[in-house]
N, C-alpha and C positions, 0 to 999 in steps of 0.2 A: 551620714552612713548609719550612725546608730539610732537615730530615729526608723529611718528606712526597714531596719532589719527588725526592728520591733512592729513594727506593721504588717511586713511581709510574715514575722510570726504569729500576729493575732490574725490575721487573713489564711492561715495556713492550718491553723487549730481546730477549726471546727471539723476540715476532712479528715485532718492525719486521727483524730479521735471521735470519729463517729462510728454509732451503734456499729458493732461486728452481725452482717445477718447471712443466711447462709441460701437467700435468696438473692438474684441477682437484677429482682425488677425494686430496689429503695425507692421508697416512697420519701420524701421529707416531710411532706406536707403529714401525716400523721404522725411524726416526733412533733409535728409542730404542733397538732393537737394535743397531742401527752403535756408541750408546754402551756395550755389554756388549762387542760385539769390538774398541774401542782401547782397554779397560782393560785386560786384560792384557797389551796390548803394552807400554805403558806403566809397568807392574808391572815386566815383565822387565827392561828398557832400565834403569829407577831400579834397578833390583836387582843388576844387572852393575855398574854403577856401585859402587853400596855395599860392592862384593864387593871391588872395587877399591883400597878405603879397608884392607883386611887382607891386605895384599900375602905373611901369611903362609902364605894358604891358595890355592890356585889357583883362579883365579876359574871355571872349569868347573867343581871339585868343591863351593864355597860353593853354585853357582846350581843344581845337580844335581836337588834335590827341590823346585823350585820349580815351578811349572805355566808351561809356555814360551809368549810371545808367537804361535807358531804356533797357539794357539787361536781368539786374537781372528780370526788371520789366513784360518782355514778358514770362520768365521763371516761374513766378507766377502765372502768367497767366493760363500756359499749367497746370501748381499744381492745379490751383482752378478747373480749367474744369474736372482734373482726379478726385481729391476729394467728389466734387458738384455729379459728375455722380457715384460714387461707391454705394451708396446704394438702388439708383434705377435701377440699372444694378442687385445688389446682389438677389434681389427678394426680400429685404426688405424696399422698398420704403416709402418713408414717407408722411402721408396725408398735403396737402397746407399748413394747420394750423401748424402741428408740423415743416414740412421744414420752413416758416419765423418765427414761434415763437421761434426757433431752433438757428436761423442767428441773432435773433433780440437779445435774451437771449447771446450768445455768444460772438458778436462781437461789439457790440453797447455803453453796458458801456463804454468800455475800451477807444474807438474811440470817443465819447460823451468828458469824461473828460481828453483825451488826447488835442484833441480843446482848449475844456477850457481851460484848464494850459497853452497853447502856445498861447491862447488870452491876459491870466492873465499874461502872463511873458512880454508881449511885451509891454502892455498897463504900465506895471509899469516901466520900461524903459523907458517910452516916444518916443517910436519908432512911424516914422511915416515912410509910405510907401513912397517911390521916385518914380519919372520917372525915373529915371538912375537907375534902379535894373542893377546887373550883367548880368544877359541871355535876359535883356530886357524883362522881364514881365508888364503888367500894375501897373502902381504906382499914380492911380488915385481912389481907390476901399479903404474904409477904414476900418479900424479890427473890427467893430464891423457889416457889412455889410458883408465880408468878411466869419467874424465867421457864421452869419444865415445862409449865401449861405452852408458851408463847411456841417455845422450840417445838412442839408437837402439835403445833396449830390449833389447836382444841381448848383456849384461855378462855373462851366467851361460853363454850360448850360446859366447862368446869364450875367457872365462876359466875357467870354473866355477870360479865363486868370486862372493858377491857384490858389489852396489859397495863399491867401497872408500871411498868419499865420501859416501853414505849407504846401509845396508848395508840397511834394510828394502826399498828399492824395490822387491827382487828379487821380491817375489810382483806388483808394477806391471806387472813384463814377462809375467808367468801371465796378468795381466786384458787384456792388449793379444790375447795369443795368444786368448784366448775370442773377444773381442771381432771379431776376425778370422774366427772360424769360426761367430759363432753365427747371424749372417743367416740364413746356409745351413742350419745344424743347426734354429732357427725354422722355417724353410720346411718342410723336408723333416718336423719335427713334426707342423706342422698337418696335413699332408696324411694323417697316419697312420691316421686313424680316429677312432674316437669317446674320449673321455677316459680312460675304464678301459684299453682297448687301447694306447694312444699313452704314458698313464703309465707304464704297464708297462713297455713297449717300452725306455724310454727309461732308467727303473732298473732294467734287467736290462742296460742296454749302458754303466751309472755302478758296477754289480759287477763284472763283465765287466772295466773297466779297471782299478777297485781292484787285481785280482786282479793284472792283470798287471803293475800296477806293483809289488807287491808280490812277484810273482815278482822280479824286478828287481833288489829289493832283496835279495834273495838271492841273484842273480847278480852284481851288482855292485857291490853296498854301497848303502846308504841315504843317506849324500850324492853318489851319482851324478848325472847331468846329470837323469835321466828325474825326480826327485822336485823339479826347481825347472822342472818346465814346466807344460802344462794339464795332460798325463797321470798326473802324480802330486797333481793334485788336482780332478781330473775330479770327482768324489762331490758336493762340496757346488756345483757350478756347474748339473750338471744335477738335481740334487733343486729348487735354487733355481726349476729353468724349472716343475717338477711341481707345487712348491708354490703360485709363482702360475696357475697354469694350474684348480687348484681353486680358491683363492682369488677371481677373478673368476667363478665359478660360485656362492661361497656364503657372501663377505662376510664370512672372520669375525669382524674385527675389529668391528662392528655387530650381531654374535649375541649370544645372551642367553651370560649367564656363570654358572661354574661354579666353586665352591669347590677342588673338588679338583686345577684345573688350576694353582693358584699352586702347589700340590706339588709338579706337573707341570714346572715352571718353574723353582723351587729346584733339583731334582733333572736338571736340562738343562744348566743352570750347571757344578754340581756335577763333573758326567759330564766336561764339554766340559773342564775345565779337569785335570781327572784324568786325561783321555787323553791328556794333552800332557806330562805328569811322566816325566820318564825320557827327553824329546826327542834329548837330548846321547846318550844310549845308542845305540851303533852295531850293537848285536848287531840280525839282520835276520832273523828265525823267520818262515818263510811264515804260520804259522798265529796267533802273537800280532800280525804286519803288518794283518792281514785285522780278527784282534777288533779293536785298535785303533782301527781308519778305522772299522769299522760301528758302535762303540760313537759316533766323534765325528760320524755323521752321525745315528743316534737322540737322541745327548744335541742335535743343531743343531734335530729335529722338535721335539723334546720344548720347547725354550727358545721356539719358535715359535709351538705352538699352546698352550702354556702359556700366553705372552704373550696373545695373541688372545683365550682365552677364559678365562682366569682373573679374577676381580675385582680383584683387589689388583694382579697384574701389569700387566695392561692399563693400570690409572691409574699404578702406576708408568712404564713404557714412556713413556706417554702425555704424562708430567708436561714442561711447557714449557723448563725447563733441560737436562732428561736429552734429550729433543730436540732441543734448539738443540747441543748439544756433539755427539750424533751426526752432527748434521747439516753439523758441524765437523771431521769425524773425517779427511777426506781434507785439508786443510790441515793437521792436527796430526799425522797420519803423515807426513808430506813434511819439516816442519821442526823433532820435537820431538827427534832427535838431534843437529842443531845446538841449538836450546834446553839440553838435558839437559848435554850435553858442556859450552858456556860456564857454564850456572850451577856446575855440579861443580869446574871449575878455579877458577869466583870463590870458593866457597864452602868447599872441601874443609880449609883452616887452621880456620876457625871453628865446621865442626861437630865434637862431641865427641866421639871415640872412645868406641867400643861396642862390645858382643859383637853378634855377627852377624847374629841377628835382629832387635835393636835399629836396626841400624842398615838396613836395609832398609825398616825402618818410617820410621826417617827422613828418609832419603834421599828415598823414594816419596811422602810429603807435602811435601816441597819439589821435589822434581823434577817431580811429575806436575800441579800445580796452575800451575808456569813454562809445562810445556809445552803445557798445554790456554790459557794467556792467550795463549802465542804464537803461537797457533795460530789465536786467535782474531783478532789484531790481523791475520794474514796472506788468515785467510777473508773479511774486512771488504774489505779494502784490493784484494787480489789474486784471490781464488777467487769472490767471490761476484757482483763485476762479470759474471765471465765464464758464470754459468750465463744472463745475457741473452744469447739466439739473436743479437739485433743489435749484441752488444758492439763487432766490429768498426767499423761504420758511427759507434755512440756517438762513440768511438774518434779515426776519423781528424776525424769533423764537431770535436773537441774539440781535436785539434793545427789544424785548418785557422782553429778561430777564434784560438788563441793566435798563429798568425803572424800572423794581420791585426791582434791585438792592438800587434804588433812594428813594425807599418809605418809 
């Protein structure tokens, strides 16, 4: 019986705790994508880590051939721009006020007191920032200057340099800047014409900026300001608006399937996390800048409509855990480098020295299964209250009965 009832709760978990959306067509198979883009973040983070354990080798040259967290991160990308645009495409568009009252209500809490605790944990620590970070970030910016920049989104605009208190957030301030532009950039879509005309339009003006960030990067290096804003990754936000923009014309996730697109989908993987090899490489060639980005915005089609209409993938995608952890993916990037960093300090006497692949291996299955649990006790508690529209009213109705409780 008590086996039993432990089954029927892990077989039960993924519905009773899936994303709250306030749409009624859920998709899984894109949480299931969200969970292909925080693997590799997740990979990278356990991996610097592990690299860290062989202080004889500099942890930039260990991490070198690894495929960088900037894959998951472009892949998020392409998600927000499909998400963002689905319900002004649907014909159920939302007025200014509800679209940020909407993003602010939603996503702001969780991001707010994620900071916080990753201020509060360092400061009690006595951490202090170095010039000798691992990847060479500034170690001149201090955590509480640090934390104002992060909470006002603007730390890379201030300092160039990312946070120093949680260093991933820094693509959080790319989705705020879309986020900011894309009512208007929506609007001014629809108006364009008919679908062939307007898709076009729109990836000839996601070349268009590649280019010129890419130029850029040859004017002024590849970690200049221009490659940590929307402009240096303009590609996969507005592919995101084209892709759902057919998508609500032709369903694919409900079309018949086809063998050859789980190939399609192997080979999307493959690509996306290949284009990211060599990320720490500074050298900035106009013309490998260009292959690069079009390589990782075909390998982002290909993992898409691979998904969509492949059999295998689609029920992969699909499958109710690989969803529910997507669906998690925005509380486990907010806290899994606090996660990552406490388990490595508790843990680091007792795992056994290794050669350096080994040790990546190990690291990434003890690091990445901490920070998908802790991610998830955060999404329970804190993120997933908040995707209810009425969390606030819930809210205050639930302190107004606790004081009466008090009287």
């Amino acid at each position: 019986m008590g086996t039993n009832r432990i089954f029927q709760s892990l077989t039960e978990f993924p519905q009773r705790f899936r994303r709250v959306t306030r749409s009624h067509s859920y998709v899984p198979q894109i949480d299931g994508m969200r969970f292909l883009a925080i693997m590799p973040v997740l990979v990278w983070h356990s991996c610097i880590r592990a690299a860290k354990s062989h202080p004889e080798i500099a942890v930039r040259d260990a991490v070198a051939w690894l495929p960088h967290g900037h894959a998951g991160v472009e892949l998020f990308f392409f998600i927000s721009g499909y998400i963002i645009a689905f319900p002004f495409l649907d014909g159920r568009a939302p007025t200014i006020r509800q679209f940020f009252q909407r993003r602010a209500l939603r996503l702001e809490p969780p991001y707010f007191l994620a900071m916080i605790l990753s201020y509060g944990a360092l400061t009690m620590v006595g951490y202090r920032p170095s010039a000798a970070e691992a990847l060479s970030f500034r170690g001149d910016i201090s955590l509480w200057h640090s934390l104002l920049a992060s909470l006002g989104y603007v730390h890379w605009l201030v300092f160039g340099a990312p946070s120093t208190i949680n260093p991933p957030t820094w693509s959080l301030e790319v989705e705020i800047q879309f986020y900011l532009l894309s009512p208007s950039l929506l609007w001014l879509y629809r108006k364009a014409g008919a679908f062939r005309i307007r898709a076009v339009s729109l990836m000839a003006l996601a070349i268009l900026l590649m280019m010129l960030s890419c130029y850029l990067d040859v004017v002024h290096g590849r970690y200049a300001l221009h490659r940590w804003t929307l402009l240096g990754h303009a590609g996969p936000f507005l592919m995101g608006i084209v892709v759902c923009d057919f998508a609500l014309q032709s369903d694919p996730f409900k079309a018949a399937t086809r063998r050859w697109f789980d190939g399609l989908f192997l080979a999307g993987i493959a690509l996306l996390l290949g284009s990211s090899v060599f990320w720490l490489d500074e050298r900035s060639e106009f013309g490998i800048g260009m292959a690069r980005d079009v390589v990782r915005l075909a390998s982002i089609l290909a993992i898409y409509f691979g998904g969509a209409y492949g059999p295998i993938a689609r029920r992969f995608l699909g499958r109710a855990w690989i969803a529910l952890i997507g669906g998690m993916c925005y509380s486990i990037y907010l806290i899994h480098i606090m996660a990552m960093q406490a388990a490595y300090l508790a843990l680091a006497r007792f795992v056994p020295h290794a050669g350096l692949g080994l040790s990546f291996l190990l690291w990434f299955a003890l690091l990445a299964p901490i920070s998908i649990c802790a991610g998830a006790v955060y999404y329970i508690f804190v993120e997933r209250p908040c995707m209810s529209a009425d969390w606030p009213r819930r809210l205050a109705n639930a302190v107004g009965l606790s004081r009466r409780g008090w009287r």
